[in-house]
C-alpha positions in Angstrom: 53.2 23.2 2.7 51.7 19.9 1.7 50.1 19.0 5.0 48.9 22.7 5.4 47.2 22.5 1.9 45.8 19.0 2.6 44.7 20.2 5.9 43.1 23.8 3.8 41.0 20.7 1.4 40.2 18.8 4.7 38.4 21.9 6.3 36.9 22.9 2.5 34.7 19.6 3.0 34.0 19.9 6.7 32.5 22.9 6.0 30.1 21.4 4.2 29.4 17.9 6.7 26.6 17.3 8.6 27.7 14.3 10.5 30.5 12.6 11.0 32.0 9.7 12.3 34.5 9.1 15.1 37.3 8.2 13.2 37.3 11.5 10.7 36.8 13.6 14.0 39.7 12.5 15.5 42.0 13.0 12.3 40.7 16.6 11.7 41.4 17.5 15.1 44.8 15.6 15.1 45.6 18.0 12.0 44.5 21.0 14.0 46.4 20.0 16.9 49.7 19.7 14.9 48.9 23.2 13.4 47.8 24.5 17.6 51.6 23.9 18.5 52.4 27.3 16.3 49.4 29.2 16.4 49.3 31.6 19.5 45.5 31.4 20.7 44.6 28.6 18.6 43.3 25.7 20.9 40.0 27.4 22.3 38.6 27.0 18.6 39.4 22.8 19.3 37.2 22.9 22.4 33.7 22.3 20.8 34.9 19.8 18.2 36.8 18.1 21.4 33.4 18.2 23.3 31.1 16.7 20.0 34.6 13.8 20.2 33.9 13.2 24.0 29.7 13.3 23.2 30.7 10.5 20.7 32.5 8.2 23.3 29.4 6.0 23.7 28.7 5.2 19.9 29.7 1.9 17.5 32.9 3.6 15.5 31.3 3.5 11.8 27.7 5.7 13.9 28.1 8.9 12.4 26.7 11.6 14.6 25.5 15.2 13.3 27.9 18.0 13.4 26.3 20.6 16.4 26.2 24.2 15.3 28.9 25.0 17.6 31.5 22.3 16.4 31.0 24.3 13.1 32.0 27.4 14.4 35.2 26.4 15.1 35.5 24.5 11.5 34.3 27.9 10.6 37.3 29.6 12.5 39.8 27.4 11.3 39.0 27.8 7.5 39.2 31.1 7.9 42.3 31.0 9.7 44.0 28.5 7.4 43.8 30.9 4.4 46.2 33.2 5.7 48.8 30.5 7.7 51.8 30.8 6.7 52.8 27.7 7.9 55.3 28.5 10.4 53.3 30.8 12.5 50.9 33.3 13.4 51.3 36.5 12.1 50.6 39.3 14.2 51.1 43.3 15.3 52.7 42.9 19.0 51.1 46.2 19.5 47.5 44.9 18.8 47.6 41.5 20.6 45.3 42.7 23.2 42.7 43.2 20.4 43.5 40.2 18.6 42.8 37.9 22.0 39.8 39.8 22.3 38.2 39.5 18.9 39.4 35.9 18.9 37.7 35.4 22.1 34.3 36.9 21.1 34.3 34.8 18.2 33.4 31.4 20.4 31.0 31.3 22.9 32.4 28.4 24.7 36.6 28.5 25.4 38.1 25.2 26.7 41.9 26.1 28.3 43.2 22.6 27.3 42.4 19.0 27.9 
């Protein structure tokens, strides 16, 4: 319960960023990534904050780079998401998984199967 809460601050301020810099990216994603391994249909909302990492491969570590509109939709996501984790794992109506994949699908634009 303590990293979930940590991670619940960590995306409280993201929320809120602009920019960022290379090192922060990569240790909100780590977080997310630890969390992905028990979440069922989690990863696609990592893609577009994996794709603003990748954009960033070219800059000096302390650059910070702005925050696209898309890499907040998944921060977005995530918040949301992390109100109501348990910590353990997703919960969810096995009759209504269908629906769930579908509403979680039409809530990103751009869905990354893994990297």
């Amino acid at each position: 319960p303590e990293k979930i809460q940590e991670l619940r601050v960590d995306l409280y301020r993201w929320a809120r960023k602009t920019t960022a810099v290379r090192q922060e990216l990569q240790s909100i994603l780590g977080k997310l990534f630890w969390v992905s391994r028990v979440v069922r249909f989690s990863r696609p909302f990592m893609g577009r904050l994996l794709q603003l990492l990748r954009d960033m491969k070219g800059l000096p570590n302390n650059k910070k780079a702005p925050l696209t509109s898309e890499s907040k939709k998944d921060i977005t996501w995530w918040s949301k998401y992390m109100t109501t984790f348990n910590g353990i794992s997703m919960m969810y109506n096995d009759e209504d998984n269908s629906q769930s994949l579908e509403q979680l699908m039409d809530s990103t634009s751009a869905v990354y199967a893994g990297d």
